[in-house]
PAZAPA-4460 file (N, C-alpha, C; in steps of 0.05 Angstrom, whole numbers, plus 32768, in hexadecimal, padded with zeros to 4 digits):
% residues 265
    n_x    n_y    n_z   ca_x   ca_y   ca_z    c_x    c_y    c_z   seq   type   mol
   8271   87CC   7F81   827C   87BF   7F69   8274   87CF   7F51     1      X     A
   828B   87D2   7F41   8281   87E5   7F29   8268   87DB   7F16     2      X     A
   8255   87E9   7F10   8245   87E0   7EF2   8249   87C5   7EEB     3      X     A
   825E   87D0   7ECE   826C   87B9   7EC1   826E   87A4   7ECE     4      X     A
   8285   87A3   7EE1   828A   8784   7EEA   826F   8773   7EFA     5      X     A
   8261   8788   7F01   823D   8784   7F08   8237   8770   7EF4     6      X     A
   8235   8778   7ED9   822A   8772   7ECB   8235   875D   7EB3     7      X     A
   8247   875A   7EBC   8265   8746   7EB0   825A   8729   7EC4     8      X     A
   825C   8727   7ED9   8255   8717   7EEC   8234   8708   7EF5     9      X     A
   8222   871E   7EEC   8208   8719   7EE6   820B   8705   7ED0    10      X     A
   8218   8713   7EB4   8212   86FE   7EA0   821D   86E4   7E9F    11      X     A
   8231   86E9   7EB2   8240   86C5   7EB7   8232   86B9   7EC8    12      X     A
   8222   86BF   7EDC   8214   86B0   7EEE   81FD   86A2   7EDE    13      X     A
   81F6   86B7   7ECA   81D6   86B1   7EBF   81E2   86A0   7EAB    14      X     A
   81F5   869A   7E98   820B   8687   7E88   820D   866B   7E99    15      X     A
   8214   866D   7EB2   8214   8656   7EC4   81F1   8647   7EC9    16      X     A
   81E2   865D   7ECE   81D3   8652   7ED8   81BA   8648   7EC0    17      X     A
   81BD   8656   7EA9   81B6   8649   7E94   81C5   8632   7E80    18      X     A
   81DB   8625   7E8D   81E4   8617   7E81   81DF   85FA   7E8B    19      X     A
   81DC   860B   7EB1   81D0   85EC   7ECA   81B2   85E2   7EB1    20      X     A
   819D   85F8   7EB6   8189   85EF   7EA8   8184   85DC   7E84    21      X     A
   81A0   85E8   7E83   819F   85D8   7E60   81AA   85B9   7E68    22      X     A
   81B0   85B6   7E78   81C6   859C   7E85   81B0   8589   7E90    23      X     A
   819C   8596   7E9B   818A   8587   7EA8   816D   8583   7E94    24      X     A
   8169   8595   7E81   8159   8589   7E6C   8163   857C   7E58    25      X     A
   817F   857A   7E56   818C   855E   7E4C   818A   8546   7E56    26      X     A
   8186   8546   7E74   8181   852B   7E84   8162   8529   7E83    27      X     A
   814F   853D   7E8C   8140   853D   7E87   8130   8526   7E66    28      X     A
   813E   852E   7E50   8130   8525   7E41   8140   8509   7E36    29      X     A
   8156   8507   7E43   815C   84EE   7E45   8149   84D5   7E53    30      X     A
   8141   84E7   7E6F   8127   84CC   7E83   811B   84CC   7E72    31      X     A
   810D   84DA   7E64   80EF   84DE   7E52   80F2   84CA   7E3F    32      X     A
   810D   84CC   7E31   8113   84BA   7E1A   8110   8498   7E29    33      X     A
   811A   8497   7E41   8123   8479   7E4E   8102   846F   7E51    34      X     A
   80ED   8485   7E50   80D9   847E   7E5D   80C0   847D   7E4A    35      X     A
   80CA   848B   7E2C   80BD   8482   7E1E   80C4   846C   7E09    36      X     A
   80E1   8462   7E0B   80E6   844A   7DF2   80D9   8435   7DFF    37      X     A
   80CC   842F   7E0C   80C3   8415   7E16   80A4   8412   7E04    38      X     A
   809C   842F   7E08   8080   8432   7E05   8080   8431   7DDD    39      X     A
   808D   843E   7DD9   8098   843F   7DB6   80A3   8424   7DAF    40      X     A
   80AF   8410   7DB3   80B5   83FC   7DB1   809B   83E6   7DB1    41      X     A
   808F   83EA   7DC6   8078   83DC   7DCB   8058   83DF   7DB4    42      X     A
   805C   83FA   7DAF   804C   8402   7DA1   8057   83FF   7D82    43      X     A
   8070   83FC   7D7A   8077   83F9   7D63   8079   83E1   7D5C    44      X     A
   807B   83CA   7D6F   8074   83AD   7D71   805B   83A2   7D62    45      X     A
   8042   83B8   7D73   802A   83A4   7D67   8025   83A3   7D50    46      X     A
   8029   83B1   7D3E   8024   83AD   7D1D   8033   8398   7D1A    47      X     A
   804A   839B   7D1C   8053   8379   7D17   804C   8362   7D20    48      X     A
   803A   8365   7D32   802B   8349   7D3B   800B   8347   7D38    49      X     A
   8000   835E   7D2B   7FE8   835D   7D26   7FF1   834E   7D04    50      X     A
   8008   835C   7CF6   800C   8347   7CD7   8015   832D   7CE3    51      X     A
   801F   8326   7CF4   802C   830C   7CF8   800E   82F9   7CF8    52      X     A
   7FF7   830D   7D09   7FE3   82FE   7D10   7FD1   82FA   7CF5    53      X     A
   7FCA   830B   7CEB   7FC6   830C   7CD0   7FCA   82F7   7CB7    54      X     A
   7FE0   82F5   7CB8   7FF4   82DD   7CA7   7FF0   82C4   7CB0    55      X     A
   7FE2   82BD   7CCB   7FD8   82AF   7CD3   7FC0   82A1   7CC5    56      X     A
   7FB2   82B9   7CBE   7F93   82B4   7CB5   7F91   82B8   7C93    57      X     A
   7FA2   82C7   7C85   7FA1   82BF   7C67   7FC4   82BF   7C5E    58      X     A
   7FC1   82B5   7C48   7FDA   82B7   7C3A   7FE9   82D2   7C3F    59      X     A
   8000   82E0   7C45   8000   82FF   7C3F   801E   8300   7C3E    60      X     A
   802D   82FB   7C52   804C   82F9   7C56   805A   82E1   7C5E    61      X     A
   807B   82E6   7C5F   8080   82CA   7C5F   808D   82D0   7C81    62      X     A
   8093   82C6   7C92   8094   82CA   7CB1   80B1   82DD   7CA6    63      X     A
   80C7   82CF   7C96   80DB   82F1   7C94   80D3   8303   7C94    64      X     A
   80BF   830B   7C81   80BC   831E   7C76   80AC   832E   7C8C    65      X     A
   809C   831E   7C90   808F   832E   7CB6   809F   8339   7CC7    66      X     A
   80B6   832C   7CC8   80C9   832C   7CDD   80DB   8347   7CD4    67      X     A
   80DC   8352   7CBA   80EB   836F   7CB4   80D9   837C   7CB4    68      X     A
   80C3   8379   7CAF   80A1   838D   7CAD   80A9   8398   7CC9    69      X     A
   80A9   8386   7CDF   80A0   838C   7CFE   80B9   8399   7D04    70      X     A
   80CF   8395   7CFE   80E9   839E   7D05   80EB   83B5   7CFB    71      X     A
   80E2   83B8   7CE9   80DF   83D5   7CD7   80D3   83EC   7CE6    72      X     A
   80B3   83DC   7CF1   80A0   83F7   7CFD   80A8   83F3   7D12    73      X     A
   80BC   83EA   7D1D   80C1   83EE   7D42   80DB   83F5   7D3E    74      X     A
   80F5   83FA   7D2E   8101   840B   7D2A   80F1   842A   7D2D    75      X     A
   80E3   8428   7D14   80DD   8445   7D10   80D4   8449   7D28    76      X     A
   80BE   8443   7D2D   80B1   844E   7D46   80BF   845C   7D5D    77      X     A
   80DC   8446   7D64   80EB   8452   7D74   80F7   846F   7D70    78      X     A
   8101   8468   7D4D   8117   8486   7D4A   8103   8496   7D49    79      X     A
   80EB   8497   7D3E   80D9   84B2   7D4D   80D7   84BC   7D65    80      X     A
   80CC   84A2   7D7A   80CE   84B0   7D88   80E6   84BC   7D9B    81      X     A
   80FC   84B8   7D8C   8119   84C0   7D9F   8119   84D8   7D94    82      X     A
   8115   84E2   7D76   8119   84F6   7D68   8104   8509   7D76    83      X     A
   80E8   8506   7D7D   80DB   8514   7D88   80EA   851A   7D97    84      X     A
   80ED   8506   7DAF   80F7   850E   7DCA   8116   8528   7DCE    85      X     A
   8129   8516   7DBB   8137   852C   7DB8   812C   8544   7DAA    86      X     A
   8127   854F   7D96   8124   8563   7D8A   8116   857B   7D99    87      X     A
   8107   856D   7DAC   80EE   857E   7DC2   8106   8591   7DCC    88      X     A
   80F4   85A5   7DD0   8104   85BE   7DE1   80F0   85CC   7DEC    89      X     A
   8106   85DD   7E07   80F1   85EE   7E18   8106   8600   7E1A    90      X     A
   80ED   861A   7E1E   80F7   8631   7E22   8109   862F   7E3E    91      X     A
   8113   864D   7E41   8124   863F   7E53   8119   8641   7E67    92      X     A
   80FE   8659   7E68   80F1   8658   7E89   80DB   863A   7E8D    93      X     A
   80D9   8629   7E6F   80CF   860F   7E84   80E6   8608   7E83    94      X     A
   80FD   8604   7E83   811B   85FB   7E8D   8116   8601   7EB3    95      X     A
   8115   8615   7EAF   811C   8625   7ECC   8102   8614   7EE4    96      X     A
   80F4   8617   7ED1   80D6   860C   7EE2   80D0   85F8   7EEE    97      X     A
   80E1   85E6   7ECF   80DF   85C9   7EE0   80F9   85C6   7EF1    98      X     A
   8110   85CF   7EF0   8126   85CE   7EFE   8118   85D7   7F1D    99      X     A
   8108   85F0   7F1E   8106   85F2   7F3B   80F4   85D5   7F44   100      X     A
   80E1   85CC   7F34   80C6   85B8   7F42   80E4   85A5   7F45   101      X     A
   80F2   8596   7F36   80FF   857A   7F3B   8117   8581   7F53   102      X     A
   8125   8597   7F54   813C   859E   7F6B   8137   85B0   7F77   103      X     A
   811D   85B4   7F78   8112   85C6   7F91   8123   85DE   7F95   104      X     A
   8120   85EE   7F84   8138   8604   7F81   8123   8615   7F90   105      X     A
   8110   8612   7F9B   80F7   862C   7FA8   80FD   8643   7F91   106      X     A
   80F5   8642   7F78   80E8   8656   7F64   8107   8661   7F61   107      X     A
   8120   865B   7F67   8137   866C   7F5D   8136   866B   7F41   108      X     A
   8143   8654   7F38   813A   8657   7F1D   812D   866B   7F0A   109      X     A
   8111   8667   7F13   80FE   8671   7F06   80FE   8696   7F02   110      X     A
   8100   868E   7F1D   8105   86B6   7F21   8127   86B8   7F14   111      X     A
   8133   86B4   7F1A   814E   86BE   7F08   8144   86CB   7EEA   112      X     A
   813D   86B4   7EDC   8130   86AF   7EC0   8123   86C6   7EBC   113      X     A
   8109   86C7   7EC6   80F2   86DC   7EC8   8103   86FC   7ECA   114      X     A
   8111   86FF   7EE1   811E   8714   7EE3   812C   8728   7EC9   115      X     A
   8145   8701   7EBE   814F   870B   7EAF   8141   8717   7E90   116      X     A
   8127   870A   7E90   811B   8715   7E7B   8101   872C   7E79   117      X     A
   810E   8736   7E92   80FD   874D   7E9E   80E5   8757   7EA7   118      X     A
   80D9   8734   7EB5   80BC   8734   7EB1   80B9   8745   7ECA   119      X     A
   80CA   8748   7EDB   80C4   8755   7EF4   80E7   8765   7EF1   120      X     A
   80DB   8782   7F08   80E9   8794   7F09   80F0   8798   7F25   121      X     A
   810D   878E   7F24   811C   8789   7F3D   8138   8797   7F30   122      X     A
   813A   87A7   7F46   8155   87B6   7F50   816A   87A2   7F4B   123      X     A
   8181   87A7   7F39   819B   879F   7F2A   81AD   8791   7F3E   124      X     A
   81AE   879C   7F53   81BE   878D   7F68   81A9   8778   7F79   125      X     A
   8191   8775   7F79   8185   8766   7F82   8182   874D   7F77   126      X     A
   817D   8755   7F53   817E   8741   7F45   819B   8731   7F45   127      X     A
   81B5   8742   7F4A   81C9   872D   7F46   81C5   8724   7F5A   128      X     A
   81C2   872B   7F72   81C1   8713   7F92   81AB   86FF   7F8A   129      X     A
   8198   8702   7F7A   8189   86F3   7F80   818D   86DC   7F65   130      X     A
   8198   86E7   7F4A   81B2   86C9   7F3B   81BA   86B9   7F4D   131      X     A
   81C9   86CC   7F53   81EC   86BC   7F6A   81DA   86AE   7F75   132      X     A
   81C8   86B3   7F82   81B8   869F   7F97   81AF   8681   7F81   133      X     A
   819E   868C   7F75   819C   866F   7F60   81AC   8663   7F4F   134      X     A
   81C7   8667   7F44   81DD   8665   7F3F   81EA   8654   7F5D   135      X     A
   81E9   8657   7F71   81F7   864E   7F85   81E2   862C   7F8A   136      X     A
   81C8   862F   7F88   81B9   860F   7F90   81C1   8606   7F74   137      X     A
   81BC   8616   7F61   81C3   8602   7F46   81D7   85F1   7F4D   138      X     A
   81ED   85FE   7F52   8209   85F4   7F52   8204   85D8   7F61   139      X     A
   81F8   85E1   7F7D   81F4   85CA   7F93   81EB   85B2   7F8B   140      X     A
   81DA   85B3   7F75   81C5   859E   7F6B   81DB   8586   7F5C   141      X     A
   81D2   8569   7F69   81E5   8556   7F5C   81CC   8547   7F4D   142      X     A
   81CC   854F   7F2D   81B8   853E   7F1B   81BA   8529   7F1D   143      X     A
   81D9   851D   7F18   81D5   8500   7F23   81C3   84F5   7F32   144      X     A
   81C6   84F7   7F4E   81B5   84E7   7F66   819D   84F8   7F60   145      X     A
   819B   8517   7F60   8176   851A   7F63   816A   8517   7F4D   146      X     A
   8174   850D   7F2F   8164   8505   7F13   8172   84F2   7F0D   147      X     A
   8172   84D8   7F1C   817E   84B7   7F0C   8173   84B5   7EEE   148      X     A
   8182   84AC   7EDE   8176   84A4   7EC4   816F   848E   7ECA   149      X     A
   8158   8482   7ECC   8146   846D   7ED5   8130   8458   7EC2   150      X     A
   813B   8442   7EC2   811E   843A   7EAE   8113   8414   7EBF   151      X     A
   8100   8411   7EBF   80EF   8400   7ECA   80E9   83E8   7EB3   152      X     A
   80EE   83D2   7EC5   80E6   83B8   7EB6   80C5   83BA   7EB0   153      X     A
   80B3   83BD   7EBF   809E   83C5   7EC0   8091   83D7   7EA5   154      X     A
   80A4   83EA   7E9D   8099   83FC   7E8B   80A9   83EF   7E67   155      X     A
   80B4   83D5   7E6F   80B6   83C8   7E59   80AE   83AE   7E50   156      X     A
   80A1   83A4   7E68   808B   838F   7E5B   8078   8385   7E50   157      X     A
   806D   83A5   7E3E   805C   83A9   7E2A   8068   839D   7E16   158      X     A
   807E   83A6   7E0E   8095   83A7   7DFA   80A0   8386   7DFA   159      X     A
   80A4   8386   7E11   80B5   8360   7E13   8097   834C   7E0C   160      X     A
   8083   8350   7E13   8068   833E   7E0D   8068   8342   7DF4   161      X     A
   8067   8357   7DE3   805C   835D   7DC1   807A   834E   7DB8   162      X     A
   808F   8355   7DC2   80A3   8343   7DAE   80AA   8323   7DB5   163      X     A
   8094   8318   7DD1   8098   82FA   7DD4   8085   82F7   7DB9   164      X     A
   806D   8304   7DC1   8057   82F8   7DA9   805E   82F6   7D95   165      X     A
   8067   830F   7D88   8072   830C   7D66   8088   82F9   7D66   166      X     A
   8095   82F2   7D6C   80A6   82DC   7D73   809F   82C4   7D71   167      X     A
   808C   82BA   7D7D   807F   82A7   7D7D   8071   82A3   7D65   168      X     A
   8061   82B5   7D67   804E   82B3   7D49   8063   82AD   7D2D   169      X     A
   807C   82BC   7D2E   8083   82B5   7D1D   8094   8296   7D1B   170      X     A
   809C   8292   7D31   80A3   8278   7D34   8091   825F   7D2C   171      X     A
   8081   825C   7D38   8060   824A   7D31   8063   8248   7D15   172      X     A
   8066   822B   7D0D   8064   8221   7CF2   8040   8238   7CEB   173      X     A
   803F   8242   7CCB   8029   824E   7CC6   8029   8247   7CAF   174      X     A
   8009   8238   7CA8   8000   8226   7C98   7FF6   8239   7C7B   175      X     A
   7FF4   8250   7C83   7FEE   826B   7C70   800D   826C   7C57   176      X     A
   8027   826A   7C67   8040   8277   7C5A   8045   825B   7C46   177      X     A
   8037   8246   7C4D   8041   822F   7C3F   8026   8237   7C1E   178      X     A
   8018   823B   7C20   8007   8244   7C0E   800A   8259   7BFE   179      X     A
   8018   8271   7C0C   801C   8290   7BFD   8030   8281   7BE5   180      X     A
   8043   8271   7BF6   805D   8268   7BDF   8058   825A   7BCA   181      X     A
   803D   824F   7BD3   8036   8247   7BB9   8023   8250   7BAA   182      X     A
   800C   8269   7BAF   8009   827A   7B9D   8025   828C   7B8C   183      X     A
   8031   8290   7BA4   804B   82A2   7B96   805B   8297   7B7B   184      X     A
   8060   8273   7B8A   806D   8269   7B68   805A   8265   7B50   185      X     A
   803D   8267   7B62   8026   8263   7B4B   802B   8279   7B32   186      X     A
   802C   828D   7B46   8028   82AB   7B3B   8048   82B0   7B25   187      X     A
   8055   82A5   7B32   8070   82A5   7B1F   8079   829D   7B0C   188      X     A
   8063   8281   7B0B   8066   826E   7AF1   804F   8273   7AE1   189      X     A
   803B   8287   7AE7   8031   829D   7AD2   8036   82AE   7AC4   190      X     A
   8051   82C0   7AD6   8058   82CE   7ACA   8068   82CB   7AB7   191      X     A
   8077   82B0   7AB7   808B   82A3   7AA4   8078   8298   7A95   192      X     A
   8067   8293   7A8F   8056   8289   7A7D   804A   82A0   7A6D   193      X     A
   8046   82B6   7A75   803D   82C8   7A6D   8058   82D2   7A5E   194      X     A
   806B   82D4   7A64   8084   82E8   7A58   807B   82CA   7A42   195      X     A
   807F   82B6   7A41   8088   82A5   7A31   807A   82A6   7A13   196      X     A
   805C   82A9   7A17   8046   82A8   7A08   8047   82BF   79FA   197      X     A
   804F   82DC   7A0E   8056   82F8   79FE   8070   82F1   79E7   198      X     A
   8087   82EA   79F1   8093   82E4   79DF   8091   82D3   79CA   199      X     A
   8088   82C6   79C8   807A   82B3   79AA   806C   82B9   7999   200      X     A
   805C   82CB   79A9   8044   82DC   7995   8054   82F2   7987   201      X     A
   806D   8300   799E   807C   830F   7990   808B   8306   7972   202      X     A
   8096   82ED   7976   80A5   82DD   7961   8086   82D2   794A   203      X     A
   807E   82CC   7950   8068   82CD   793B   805F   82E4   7929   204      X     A
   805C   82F0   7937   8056   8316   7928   806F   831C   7917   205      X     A
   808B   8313   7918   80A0   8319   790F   80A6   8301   78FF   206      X     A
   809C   82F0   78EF   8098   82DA   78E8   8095   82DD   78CA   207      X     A
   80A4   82E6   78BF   80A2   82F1   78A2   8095   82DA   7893   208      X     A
   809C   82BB   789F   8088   82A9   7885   8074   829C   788B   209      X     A
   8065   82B1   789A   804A   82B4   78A3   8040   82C7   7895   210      X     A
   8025   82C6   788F   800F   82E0   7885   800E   82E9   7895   211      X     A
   7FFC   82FA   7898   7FEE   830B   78B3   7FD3   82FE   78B2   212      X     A
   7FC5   82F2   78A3   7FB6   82E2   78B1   7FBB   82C7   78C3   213      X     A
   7FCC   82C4   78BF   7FD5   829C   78C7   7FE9   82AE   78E1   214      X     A
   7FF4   82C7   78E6   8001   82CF   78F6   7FEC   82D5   7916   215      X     A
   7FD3   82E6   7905   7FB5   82ED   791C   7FB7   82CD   7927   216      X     A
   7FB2   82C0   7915   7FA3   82A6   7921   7FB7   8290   7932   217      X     A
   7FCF   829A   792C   7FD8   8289   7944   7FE0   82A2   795D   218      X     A
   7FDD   82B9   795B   7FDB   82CF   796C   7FCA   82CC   7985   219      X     A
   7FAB   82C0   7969   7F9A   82C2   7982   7F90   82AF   799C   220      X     A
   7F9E   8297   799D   7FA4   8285   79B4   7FA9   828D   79BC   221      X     A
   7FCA   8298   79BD   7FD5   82A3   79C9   7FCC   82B2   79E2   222      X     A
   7FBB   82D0   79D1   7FB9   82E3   79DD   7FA2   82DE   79F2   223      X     A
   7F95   82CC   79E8   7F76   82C5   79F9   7F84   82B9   7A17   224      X     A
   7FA2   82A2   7A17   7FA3   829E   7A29   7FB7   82A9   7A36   225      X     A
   7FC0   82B8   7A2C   7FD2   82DB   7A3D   7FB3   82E9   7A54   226      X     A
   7F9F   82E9   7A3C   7F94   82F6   7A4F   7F87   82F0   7A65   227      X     A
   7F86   82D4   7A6C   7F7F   82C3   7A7B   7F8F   82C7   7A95   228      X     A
   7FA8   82BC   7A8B   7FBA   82C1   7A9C   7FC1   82D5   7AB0   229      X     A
   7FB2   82ED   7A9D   7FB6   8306   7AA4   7F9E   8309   7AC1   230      X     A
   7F83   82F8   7AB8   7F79   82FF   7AD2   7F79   82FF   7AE9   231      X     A
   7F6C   8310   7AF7   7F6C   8311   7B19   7F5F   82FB   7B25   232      X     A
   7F78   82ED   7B38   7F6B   82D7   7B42   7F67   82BC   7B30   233      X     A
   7F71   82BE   7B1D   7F75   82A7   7B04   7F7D   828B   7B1A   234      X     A
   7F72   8275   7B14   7F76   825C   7B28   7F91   8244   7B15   235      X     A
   7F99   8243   7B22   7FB2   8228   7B12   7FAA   821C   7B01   236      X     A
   7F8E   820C   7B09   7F7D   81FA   7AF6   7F76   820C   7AD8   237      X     A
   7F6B   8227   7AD9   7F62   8237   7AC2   7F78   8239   7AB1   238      X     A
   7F94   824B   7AC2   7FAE   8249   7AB0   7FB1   823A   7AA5   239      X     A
   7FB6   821F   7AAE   7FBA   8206   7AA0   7FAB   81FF   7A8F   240      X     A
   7F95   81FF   7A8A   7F7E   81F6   7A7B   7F81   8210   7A5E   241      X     A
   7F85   8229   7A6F   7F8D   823A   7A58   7FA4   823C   7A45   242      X     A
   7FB3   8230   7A51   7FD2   822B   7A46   7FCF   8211   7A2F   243      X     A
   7FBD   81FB   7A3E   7FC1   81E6   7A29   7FAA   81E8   7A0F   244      X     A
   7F99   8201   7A14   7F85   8203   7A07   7F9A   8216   79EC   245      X     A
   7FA3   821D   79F6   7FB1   8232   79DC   7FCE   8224   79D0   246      X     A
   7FD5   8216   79DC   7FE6   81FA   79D2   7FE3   81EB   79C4   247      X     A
   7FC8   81DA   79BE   7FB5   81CE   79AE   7FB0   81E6   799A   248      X     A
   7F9D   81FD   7998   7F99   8205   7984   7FB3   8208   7974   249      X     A
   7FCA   8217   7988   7FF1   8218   7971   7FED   8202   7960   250      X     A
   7FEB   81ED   796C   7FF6   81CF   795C   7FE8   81CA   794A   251      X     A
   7FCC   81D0   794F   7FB8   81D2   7936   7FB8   81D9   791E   252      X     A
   7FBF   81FD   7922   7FC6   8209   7911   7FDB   820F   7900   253      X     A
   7FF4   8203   7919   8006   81FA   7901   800F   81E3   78F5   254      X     A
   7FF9   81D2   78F8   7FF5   81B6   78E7   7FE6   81CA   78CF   255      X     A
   7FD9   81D0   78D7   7FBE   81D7   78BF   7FD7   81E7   78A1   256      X     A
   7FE0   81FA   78B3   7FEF   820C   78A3   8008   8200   7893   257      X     A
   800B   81EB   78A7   8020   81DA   7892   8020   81C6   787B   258      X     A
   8005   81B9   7887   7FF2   81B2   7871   7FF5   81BE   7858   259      X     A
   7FE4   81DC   785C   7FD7   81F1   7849   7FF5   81EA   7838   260      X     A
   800E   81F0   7844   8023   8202   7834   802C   81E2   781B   261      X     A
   802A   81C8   782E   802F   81B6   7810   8021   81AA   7804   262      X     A
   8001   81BB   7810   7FEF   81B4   77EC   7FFE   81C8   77DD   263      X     A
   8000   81E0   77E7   800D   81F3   77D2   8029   81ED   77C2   264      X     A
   8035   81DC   77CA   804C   81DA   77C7   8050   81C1   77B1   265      X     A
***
C-alpha cells in the first residue's frame, strides 16, 4: 500500500479510535455525575437544617425564610458539583487507560495512544496493524450494557433523611418565629418613631417663630430620645418610657413658651 494512503488511513483509524474514547469519557462522567448528586445534595442539605435547628433555639428566621436559605445552598451545592464534574478533563492517554481497565481492551488503547505520540518506536506498518487492531475491539465495545448509567437508592438516603428533617423542623410549630415577629414589629415601630421624632425636630429647626433658643430646647427631648431609640438592644419598656418622657417635656415647653409670648403681648 502506498505511503500516503498508509498514512490517510492511520489518521482515520486514530480519528475513530479517539473519538470511541471521547464517547466513553462522556459516559464516563456522566456515572460520576449520577454518583455524586446524591452526595452534593445531601451535603448541601445540612446547613439548612443545622439553621432550621438553630431557629429553634433563638429568634433568627422565619421557617420561609429557612426554607430559600436551604434551597439556596443545596441548589448551589449541586450546580457545583455538576460544573466540576463536567468541566473535568483527561488527557487522552487517561482516556485510553481507563477505556482499556473498564472494556478490557488488554492495553490496545493505551498502546495505540503511546505509539501515536511516539513514546515508543515501532515500525509504520506495525503501528497501523496494531490501530486497526484497537480500532476493531473499540468498535466491538457496547457502552451501553458494559457502562449502565446507574444510580442506587442507597447512595440517596443521606440526601432523603436531611430533607425529611428540614421538613419537619420546618413544619413543627417554632415558639422562636412567633417572637422574632415581634421583635421585628418592635424594631419597626422604632424605626417609625424614630423617622417621626427626626422629622419634627427637622420642622422645629425651620420654625422661623421660634428663637434658636426655644428651638435647642424643644430639640433637646427630642434628640435625647432619638438617641435612645437609637440603642443596641433598646427594650419596648425604655422606648416607651423615652417617647413619653420627651412628650411631656414638648407640652411643657410649649405651654411655657406660650405663656412667655402673652405676657409679652
Amino acid at each position: 500500500r502506498p505511503a500516503g494512503e498508509r498514512r490517510m488511513t492511520t489518521n482515520a483509524d486514530f480519528d475513530s479510535l479517539r473519538a470511541h474514547l471521547a464517547q466513553w469519557d462522556a459516559r464516563r462522567r456522566r456515572q460520576t455525575l449520577l454518583d455524586a448528586l446524591p452526595r452534593a445534595l445531601a451535603i448541601g442539605l445540612l446547613p439548612g437544617l443545622a439553621l432550621a435547628l438553630l431557629a429553634r433555639l433563638r429568634p433568627l428566621l422565619t421557617a420561609t425564610e429557612i426554607a430559600v436559605v436551604a434551597l439556596a445552598i443545596a441548589a448551589a451545592a449541586v450546580v457545583v458539583v455538576t460544573l466540576l464534574v463536567l468541566i473535568s478533563s483527561r488527557t487522552l492517554a487517561e482516556q485510553a487507560r481507563f477505556a482499556d481497565r473498564r472494556f478490557a481492551l488488554r492495553e490496545r488503547a493505551t498502546a495505540a495512544v503511546e505509539i501515536r505520540a511516539g513514546q515508543h518506536d515501532v515500525p509504520p506498518e506495525l503501528a497501523a496493524r496494531q490501530l486497526g487492531d484497537a480500532v476493531s475491539a473499540a468498535a466491538a465495545v457496547d457502552a451501553t450494557r458494559q457502562m449502565p448509567l446507574t444510580t442506587r437508592l442507597a447512595d440517596w438516603l443521606p440526601a432523603l433523611l436531611a430533607l425529611a428533617a428540614l421538613l419537619l423542623a420546618l413544619w413543627l410549630p417554632n415558639p422562636q418565629e412567633l417572637l422574632l415577629l415581634q421583635q421585628r414589629a418592635l424594631a419597626a415601630a422604632m424605626d417609625e418613631q424614630a423617622a417621626a421624632l427626626a422629622n419634627l425636630s427637622e420642622q422645629i429647626g425651620n420654625d422661623a417663630s421660634l428663637s434658636p433658643s426655644q428651638q435647642a430646647a424643644l430639640q433637646r427631648p427630642l434628640e435625647e430620645a432619638l438617641a435612645t431609640l437609637n440603642e443596641p438592644g433598646v427594650s419596648q419598656a425604655e422606648a416607651m418610657a423615652a417617647l413619653s418622657a420627651a412628650e411631656a417635656e414638648l407640652r411643657s415647653l410649649t405651654q411655657e413658651f406660650d405663656e412667655a409670648a402673652a405676657s409679652a403681648s
